[in-house]
NUDOTI-226559 format. One record per residue (C-alpha): y, x, z; residue number from 0. Coordinates in nm, 3 decimals, m for minus. Layout:
! residues N
Y; X; Z; NUM
...
! end
This chain:
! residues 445
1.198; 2.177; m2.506; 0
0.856; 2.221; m2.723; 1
0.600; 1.976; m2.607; 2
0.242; 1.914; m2.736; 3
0.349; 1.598; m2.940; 4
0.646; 1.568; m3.146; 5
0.795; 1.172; m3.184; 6
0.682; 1.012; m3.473; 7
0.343; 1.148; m3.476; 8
0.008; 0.958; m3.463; 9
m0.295; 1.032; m3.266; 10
m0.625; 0.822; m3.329; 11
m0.737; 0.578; m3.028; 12
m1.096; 0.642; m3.062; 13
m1.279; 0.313; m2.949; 14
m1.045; 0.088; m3.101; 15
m1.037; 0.363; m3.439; 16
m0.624; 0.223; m3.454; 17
m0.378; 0.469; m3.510; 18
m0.138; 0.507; m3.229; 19
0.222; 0.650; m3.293; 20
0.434; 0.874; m2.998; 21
0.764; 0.726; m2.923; 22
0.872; 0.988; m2.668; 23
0.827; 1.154; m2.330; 24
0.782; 0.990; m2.038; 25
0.676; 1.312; m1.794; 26
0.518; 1.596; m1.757; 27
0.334; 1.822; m1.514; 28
0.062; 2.132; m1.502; 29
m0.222; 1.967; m1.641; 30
m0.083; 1.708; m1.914; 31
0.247; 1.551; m2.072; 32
0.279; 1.140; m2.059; 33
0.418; 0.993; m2.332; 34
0.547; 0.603; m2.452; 35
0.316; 0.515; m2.784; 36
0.235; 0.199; m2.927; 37
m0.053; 0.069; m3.146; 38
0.130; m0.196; m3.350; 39
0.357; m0.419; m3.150; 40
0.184; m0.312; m2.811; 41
0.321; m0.044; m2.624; 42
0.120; 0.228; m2.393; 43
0.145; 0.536; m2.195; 44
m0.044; 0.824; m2.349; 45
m0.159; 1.118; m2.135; 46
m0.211; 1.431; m2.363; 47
m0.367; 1.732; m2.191; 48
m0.294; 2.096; m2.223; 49
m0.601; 2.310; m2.361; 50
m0.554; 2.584; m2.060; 51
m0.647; 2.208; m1.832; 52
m0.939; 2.094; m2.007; 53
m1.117; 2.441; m1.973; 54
m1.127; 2.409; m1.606; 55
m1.195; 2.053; m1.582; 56
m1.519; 2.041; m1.752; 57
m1.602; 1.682; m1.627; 58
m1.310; 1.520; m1.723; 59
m1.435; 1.354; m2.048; 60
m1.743; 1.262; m1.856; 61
m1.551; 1.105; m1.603; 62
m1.316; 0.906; m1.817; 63
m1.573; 0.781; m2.028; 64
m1.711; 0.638; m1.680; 65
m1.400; 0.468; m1.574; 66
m1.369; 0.325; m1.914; 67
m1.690; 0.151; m1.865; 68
m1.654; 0.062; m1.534; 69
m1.313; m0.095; m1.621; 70
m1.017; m0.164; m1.379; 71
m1.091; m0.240; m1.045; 72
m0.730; m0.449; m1.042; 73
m0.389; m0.505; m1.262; 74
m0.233; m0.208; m0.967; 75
m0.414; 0.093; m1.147; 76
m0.293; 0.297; m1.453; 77
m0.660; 0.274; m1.578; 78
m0.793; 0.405; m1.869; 79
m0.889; 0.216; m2.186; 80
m0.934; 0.425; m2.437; 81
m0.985; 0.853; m2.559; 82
m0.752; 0.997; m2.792; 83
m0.748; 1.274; m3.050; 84
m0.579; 1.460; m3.346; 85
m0.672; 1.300; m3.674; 86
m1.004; 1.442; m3.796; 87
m1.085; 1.609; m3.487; 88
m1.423; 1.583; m3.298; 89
m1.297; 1.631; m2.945; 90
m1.070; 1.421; m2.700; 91
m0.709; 1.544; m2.638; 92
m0.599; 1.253; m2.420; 93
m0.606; 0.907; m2.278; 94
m0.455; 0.552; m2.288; 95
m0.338; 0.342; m2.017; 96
m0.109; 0.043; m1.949; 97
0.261; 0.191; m1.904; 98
0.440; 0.141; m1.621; 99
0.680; m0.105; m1.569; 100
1.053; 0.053; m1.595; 101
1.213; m0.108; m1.231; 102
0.887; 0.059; m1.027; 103
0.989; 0.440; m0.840; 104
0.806; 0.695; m0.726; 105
0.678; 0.636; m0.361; 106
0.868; 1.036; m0.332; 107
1.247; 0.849; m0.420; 108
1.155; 0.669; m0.090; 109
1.104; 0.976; 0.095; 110
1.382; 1.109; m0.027; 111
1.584; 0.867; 0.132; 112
1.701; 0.757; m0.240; 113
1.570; 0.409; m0.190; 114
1.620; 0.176; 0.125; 115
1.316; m0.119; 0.071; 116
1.314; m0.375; 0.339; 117
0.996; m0.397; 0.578; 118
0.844; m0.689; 0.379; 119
0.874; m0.432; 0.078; 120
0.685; m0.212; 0.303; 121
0.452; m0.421; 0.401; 122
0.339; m0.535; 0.046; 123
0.343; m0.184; m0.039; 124
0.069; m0.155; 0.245; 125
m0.131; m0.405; 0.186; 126
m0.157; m0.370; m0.264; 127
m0.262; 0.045; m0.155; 128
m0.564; m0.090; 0.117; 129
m0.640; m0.351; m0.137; 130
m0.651; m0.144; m0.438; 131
m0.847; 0.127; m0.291; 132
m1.118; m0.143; m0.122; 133
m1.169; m0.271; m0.479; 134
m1.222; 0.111; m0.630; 135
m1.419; 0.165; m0.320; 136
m1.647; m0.134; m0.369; 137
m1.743; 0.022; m0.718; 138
m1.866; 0.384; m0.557; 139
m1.593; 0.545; m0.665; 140
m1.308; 0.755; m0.464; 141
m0.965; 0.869; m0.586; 142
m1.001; 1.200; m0.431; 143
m0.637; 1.309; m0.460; 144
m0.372; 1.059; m0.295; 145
m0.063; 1.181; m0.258; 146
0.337; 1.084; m0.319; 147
0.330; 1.188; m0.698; 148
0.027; 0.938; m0.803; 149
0.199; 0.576; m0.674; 150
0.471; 0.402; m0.768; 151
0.640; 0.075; m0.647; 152
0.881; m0.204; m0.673; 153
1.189; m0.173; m0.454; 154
1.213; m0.579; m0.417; 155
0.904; m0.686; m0.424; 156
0.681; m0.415; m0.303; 157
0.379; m0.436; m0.587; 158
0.265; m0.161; m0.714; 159
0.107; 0.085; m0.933; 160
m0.117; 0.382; m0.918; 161
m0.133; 0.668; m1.145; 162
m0.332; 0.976; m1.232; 163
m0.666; 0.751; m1.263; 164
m0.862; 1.051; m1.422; 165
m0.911; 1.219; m1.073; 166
m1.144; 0.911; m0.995; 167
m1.483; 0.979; m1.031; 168
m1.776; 0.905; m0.814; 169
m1.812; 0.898; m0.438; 170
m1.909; 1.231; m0.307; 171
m1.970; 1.383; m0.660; 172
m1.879; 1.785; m0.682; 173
m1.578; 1.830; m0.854; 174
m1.294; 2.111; m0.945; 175
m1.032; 1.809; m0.780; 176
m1.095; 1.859; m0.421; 177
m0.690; 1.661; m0.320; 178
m0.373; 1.773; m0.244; 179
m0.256; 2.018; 0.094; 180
m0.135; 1.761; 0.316; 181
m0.296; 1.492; 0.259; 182
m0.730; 1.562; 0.205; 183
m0.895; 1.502; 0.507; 184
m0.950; 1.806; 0.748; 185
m1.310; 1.829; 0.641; 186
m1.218; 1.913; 0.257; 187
m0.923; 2.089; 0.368; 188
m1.172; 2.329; 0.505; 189
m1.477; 2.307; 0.255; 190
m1.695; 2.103; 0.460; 191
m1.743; 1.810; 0.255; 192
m1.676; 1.697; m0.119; 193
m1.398; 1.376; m0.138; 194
m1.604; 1.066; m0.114; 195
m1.443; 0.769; 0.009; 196
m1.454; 0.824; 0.388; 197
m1.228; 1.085; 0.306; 198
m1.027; 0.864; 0.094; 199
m0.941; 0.649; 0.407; 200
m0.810; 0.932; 0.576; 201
m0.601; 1.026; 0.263; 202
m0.492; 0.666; 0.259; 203
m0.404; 0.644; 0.662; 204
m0.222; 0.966; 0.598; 205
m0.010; 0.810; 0.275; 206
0.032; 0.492; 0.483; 207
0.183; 0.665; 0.780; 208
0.436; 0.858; 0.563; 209
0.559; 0.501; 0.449; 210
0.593; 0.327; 0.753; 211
0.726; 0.623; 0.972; 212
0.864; 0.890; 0.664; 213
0.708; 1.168; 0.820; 214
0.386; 1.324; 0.780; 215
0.189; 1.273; 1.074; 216
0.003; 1.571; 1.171; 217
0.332; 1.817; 1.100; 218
0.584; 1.794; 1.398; 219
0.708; 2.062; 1.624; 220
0.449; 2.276; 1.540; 221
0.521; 2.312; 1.182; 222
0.833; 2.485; 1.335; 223
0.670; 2.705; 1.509; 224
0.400; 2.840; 1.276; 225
0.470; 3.233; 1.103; 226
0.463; 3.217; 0.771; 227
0.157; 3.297; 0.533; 228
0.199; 3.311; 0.137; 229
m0.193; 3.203; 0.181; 230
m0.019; 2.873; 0.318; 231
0.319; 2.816; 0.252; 232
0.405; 2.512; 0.374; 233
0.136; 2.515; 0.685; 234
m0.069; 2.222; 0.572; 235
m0.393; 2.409; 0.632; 236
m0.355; 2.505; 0.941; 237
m0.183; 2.204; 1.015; 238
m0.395; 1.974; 0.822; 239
m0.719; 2.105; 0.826; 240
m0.797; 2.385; 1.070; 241
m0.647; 2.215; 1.424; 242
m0.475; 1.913; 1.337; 243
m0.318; 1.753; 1.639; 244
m0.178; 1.394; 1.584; 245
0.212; 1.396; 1.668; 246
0.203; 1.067; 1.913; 247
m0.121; 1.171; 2.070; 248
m0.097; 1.018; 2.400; 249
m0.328; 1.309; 2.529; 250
m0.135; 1.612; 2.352; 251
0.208; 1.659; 2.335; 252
0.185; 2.011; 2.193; 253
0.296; 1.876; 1.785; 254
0.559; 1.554; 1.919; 255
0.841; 1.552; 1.672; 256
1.156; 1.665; 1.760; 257
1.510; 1.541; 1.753; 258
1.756; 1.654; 1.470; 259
1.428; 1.730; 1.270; 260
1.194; 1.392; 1.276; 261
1.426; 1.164; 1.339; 262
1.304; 0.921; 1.100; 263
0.962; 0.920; 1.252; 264
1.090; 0.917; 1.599; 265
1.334; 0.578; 1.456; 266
1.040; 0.410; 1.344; 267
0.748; 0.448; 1.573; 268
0.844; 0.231; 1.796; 269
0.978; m0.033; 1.561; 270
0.668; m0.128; 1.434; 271
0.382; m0.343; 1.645; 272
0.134; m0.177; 1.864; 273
m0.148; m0.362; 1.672; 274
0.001; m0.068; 1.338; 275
0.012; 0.222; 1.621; 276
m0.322; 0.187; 1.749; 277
m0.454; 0.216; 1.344; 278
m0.259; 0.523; 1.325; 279
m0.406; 0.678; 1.644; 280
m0.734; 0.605; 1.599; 281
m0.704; 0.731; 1.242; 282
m0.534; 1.075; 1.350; 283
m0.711; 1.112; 1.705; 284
m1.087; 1.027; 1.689; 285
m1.093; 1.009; 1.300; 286
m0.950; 1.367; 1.234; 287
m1.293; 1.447; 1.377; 288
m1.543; 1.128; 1.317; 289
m1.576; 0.984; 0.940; 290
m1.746; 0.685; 1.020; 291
m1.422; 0.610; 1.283; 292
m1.182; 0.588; 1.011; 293
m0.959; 0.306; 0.938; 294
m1.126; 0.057; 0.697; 295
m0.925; m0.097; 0.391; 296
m0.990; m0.436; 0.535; 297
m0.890; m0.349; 0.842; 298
m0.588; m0.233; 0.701; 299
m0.511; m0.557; 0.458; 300
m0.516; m0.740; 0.790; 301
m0.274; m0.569; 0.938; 302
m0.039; m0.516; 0.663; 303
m0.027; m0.896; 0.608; 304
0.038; m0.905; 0.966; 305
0.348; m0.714; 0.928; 306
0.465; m0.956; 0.613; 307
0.384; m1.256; 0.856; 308
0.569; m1.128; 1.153; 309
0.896; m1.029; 1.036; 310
1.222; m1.228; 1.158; 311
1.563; m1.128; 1.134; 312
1.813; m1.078; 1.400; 313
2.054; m1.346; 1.462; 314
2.351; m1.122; 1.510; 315
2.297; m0.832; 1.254; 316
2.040; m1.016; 1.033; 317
1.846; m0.656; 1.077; 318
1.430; m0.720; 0.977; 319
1.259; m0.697; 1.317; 320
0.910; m0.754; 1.412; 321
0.709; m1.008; 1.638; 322
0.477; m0.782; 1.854; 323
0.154; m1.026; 1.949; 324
0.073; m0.772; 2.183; 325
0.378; m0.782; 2.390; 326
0.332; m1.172; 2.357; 327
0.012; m1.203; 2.478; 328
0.129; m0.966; 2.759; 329
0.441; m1.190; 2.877; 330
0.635; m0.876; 2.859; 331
0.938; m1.059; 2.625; 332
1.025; m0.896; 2.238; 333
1.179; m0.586; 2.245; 334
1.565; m0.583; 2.167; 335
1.679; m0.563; 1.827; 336
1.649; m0.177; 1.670; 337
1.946; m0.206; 1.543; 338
2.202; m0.368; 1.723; 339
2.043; m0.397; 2.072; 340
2.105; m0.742; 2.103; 341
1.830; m0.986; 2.319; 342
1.539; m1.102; 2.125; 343
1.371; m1.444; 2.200; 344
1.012; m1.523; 2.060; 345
1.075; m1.666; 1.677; 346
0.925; m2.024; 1.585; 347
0.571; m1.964; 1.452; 348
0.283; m2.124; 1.369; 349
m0.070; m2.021; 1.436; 350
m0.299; m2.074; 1.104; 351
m0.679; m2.039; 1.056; 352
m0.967; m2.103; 1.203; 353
m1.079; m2.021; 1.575; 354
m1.238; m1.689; 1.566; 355
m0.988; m1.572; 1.225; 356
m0.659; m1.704; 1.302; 357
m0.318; m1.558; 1.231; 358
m0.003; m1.610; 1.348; 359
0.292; m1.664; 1.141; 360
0.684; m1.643; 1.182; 361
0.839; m1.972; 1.037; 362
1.127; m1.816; 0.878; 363
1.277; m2.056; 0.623; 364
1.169; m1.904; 0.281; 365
0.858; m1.801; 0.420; 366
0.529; m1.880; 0.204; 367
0.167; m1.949; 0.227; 368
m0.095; m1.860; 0.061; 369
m0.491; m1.932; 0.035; 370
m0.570; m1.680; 0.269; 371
m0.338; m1.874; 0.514; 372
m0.448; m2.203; 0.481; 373
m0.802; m2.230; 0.337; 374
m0.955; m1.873; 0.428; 375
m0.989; m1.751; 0.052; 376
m0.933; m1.416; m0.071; 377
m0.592; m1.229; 0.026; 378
m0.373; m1.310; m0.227; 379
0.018; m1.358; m0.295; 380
0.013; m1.556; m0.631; 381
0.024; m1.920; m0.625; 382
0.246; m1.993; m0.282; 383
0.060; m2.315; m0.122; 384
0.333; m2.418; 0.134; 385
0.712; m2.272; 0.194; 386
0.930; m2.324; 0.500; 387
1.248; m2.471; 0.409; 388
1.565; m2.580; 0.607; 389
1.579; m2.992; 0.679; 390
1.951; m3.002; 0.657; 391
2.229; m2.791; 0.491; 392
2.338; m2.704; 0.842; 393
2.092; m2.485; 0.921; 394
1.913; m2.675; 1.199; 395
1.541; m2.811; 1.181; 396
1.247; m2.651; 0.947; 397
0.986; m2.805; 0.729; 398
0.688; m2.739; 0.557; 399
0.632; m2.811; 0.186; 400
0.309; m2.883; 0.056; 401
0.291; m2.702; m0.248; 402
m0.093; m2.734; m0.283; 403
m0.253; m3.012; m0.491; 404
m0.433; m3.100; m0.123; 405
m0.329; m3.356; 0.076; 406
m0.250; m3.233; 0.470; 407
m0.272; m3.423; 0.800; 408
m0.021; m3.402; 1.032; 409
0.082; m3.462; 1.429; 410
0.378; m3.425; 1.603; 411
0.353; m3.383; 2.031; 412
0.220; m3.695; 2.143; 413
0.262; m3.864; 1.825; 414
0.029; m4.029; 1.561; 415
m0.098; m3.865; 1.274; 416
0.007; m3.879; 0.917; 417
m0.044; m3.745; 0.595; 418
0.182; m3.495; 0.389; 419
0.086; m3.527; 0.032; 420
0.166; m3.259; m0.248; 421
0.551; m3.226; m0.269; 422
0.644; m3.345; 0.047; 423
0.743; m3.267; 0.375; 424
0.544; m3.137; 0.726; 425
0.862; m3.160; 0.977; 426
0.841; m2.845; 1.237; 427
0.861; m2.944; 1.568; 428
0.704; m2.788; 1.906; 429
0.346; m2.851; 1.984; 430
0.321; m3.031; 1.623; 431
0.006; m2.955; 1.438; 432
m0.149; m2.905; 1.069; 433
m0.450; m2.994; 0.936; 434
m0.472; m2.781; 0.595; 435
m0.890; m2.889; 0.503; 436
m1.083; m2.649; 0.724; 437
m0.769; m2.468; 0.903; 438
m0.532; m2.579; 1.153; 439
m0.174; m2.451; 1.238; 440
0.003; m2.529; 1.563; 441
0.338; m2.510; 1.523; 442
0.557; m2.317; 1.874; 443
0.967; m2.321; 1.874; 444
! end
């Protein structure tokens, strides 16, 4: 196959001025080839552009040379560092980015059914894609073109990474890059507005639901019912764009998935809490319409770390499964277990944080904490600061570590206090309590 660069050859990274040497192909698509290249001992991704691409991008140099400047909004981005050319040419021909790791996918493997992550997977997944995009969003910029192709993630662990950086550019800026069918919110799908990042957060509500539920979720029984047009082949504008109807709108039933076709979505809908539904319907009722009603990214790193912090596992088929506050709070009892239909009871948990910010976490042993746990900091899932472990090798009684460098107070039911210093040992027991500085925890079993 004849591609642009041949291996072996050197282009010129122009800030740096280092020579930069192609070591092979890593993909390629309509407007560019990626390739592996290193600069000494340091190895790269290299995005090379065909000529027929840059002619009807005029703004793409512009825009690169921005994001250069601007620099990485976090480590989750492919970003640009540097413009690269032929030897003794004037003009740019490509860019330079960090590579990506070799164990992350492409979030379209998981839609393909080709991997299987578990919900805390998920969950991470969630929360690193609201996260990233609040920290691009904080600069004035907007992706404007989410979709499958662009992200890319880590079956086990759930970080991950985000491609195709040179579509960024700023918020509400006229552009040729306008999104992908399917996933730009109805008001670019029909040239009404320019991508800015209120229409960013519907891209990212729409990505987010395809994730959780591995469907899209404005195309149900009405994508099978819609004639064919070579104008729109797969029915995303008219689905998408010109009368988009939510598939679980609890006030239209006219686009519900159906059996034998959505199976997946109709499996995992009602898996998840109601606290994730109602983001989802407000996002594809009232926010198909409304901008300002969107889903923020805060308000979805909330909920995504309250997926990671309510998952428990089944006693009898170990399946993931997921405290519901809402059901809780209702005294309606958990829902039995998706997968095996056994009984659930209400998992040991401990609520964490202070009054009006609290969360509510599953004490599964294994289970970490982290700053924004116990001290209200930043979300974050580096250091761990505490980790429930198992008090015997029998399986009975949990603990909490202090991993911190703080010292914690601590109360059994009825009992006197005491303090837990770093490396030791909070014993679990109903009605105990936590003092971790400014936050409580009160511990139920």
């Amino acid at each position: 196959m004849e591609t642009l660069l041949k291996q072996g050859q050197m282009v010129v990274a122009r800030n740096m001025q280092s020579a930069c040497i192609v070591r092979g192909v890593l993909g390629e698509g309509a407007q560019a080839e990626v390739y592996r290249a290193t600069i000494g001992d340091h190895e790269f991704a290299l995005k090379w552009y065909r000529p027929e691409y840059v002619q009807v991008d005029p703004r793409l140099w512009d825009r690169l040379k921005e994001a250069i400047n601007i620099g990485s909004p976090s480590e989750q981005f492919l970003w640009p560092f540097d413009l690269a050319s032929l030897p003794g040419s004037t003009g740019y021909s490509g860019y330079l980015m960090p590579i990506k790791p070799p164990t992350f996918i492409s979030l379209i493997e998981l839609m393909r059914g080709k991997s299987d992550p578990a919900f805390r997977s998920l969950a991470t997944v969630g929360f690193l894609l609201a996260d990233s995009f609040f920290k691009l969003h904080s600069n004035g910029l907007c992706y404007r073109d989410i979709n499958f192709g662009n992200f890319f993630f880590e079956p086990n662990t759930g970080d991950i990474r985000i491609g195709d950086t040179d579509n960024v550019d700023i918020t509400g800026r006229p552009g040729s890059i306008k999104g992908t069918p399917g996933f730009m919110a109805p008001e670019v799908g029909r040239n009404e507005a320019h991508p800015s990042t209120t229409t960013d957060r519907f891209s990212l509500a729409t990505l987010l639901f395809n994730i959780f539920m591995i469907g899209h979720p404005l195309k149900g029984k009405r994508e099978m019912e819609l004639k064919y047009d070579a104008t729109d082949p797969d029915g995303s504008r008219r689905l998408c764009a010109d009368d988009p109807i939510f598939v679980f709108d609890p006030l239209n039933e006219r686009n519900r998935p159906l059996p034998g076709i959505h199976d997946a979505m109709l499996s995992f809908w009602p898996i998840y809490p109601q606290s994730l539904r109602d983001l989802f319907l407000r996002s594809f009722t009232v926010g198909l319409w409304d901008p300002d009603a969107r889903v923020m990214e805060n308000e979805w790193r909330k909920e995504t770390c309250r997926l990671r912090d309510s998952i428990f596992l089944c006693p009898g088929c170990k399946a993931e499964n997921f405290m519901d506050l809402d059901r809780i709070r209702r005294k309606v009892g958990m829902e039995p277990c998706w997968s095996c239909k056994r009984a659930l009871e209400v998992p040991a948990r401990m609520r964490v944080g202070v009054p009006n910010d609290a969360c509510v976490v599953v004490l599964n042993p294994g289970i970490q904490l982290f700053a924004h746990h116990l001290n209200g900091a930043r979300y974050s899932f580096g250091q761990p600061l505490a980790e429930v472990v198992l008090i015997n090798p029998s399986g009975e009684g949990l603990a909490l570590k202090n991993l911190s460098a703080a010292t914690w107070s601590y109360q059994a039911e009825g009992g006197a206090n005491y303090a837990v210093a770093p490396g030791g040992f909070a014993q679990l027991t109903n009605n105990s309590k936590l003092r971790f500085g400014a936050t409580d925890g009160d511990v139920r079993l």
